[in-house]
DRENDOKOL-826107 format. One record per residue (C-alpha): residue number from 1; x, y, z; chain; residue in one letter. Coordinates in Angstrom, 2 decimals, decimal comma. Layout:
# DRENDOKOL-826107
<rec NUM; <X; Y; Z>; A; a>,
...
//
This chain:
# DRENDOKOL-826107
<rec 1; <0,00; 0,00; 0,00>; A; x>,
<rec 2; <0,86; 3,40; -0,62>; A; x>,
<rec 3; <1,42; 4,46; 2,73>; A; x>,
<rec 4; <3,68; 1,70; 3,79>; A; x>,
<rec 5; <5,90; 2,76; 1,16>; A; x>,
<rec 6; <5,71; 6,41; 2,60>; A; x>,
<rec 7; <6,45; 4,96; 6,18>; A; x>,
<rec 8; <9,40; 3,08; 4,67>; A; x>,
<rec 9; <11,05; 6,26; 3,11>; A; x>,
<rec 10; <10,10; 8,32; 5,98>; A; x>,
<rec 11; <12,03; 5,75; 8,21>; A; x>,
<rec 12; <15,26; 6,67; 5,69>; A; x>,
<rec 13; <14,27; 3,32; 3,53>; A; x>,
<rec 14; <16,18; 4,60; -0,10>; A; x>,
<rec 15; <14,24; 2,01; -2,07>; A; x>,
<rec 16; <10,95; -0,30; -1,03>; A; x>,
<rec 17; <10,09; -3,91; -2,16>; A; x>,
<rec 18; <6,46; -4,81; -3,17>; A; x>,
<rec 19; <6,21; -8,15; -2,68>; A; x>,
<rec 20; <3,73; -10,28; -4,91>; A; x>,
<rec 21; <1,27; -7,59; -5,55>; A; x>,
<rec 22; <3,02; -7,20; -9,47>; A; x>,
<rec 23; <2,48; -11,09; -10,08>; A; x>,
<rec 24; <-0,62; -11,14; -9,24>; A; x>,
<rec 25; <-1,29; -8,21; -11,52>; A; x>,
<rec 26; <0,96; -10,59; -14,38>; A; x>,
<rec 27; <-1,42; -13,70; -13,13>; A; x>,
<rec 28; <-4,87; -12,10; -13,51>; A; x>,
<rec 29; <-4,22; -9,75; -16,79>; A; x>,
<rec 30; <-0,34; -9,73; -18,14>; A; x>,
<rec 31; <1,68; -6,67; -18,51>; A; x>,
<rec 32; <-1,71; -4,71; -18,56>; A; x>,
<rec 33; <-2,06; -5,83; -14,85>; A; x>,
<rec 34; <1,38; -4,81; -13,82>; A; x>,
<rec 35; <1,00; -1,86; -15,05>; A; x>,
<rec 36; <-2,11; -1,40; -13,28>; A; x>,
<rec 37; <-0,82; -2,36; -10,01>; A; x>,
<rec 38; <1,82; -0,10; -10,17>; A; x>,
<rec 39; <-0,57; 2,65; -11,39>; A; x>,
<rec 40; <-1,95; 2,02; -7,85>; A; x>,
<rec 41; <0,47; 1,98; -5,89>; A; x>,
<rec 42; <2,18; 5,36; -7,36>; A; x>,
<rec 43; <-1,82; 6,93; -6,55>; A; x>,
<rec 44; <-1,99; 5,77; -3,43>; A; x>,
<rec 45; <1,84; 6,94; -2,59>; A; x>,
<rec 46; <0,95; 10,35; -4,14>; A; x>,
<rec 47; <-2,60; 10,43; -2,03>; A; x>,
<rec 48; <-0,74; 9,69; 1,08>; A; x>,
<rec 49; <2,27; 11,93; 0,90>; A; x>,
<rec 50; <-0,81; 14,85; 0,09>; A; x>,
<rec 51; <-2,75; 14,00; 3,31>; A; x>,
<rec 52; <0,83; 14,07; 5,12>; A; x>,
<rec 53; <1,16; 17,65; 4,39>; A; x>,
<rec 54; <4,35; 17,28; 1,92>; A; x>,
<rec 55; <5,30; 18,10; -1,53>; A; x>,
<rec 56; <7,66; 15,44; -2,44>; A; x>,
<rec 57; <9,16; 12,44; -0,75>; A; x>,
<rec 58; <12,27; 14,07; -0,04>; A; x>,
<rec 59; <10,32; 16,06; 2,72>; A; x>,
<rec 60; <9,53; 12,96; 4,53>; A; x>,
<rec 61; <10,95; 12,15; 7,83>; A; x>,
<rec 62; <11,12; 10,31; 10,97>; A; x>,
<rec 63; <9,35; 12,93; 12,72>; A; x>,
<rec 64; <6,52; 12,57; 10,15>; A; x>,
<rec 65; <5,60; 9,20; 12,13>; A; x>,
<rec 66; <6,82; 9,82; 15,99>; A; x>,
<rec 67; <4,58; 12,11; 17,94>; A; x>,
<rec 68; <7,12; 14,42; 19,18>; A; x>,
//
């Protein structure tokens, strides 16, 4: 989901895995469905670096997820 991958870069993560979620987008409807899944996962990335009040994902960081 997109906002474990914004939790991952806001923890200093410099790249993210995403597990099966591309081969089951291969499995159900071939490069169409990676491409979809990945088209959802970049929205939901974009959505939740919005609602956390950035810009881009270089202004994530640690303090983003510890309540200070």
């Amino acid at each position: 989901r997109g906002n474990d991958i914004l939790k991952a870069i806001a923890t200093g993560a410099d790249a993210v895995l995403i597990g099966r979620a591309y081969l089951w987008g291969l499995a159900a409807f071939g490069q169409a469905g990676v491409e979809r899944v990945l088209s959802l996962l970049k929205a939901e990335l974009e959505l939740a670096v919005g609602l956390a009040g950035a810009r881009s994902l270089g202004e994530l960081d640690r303090g983003l997820l510890v309540r200070r």
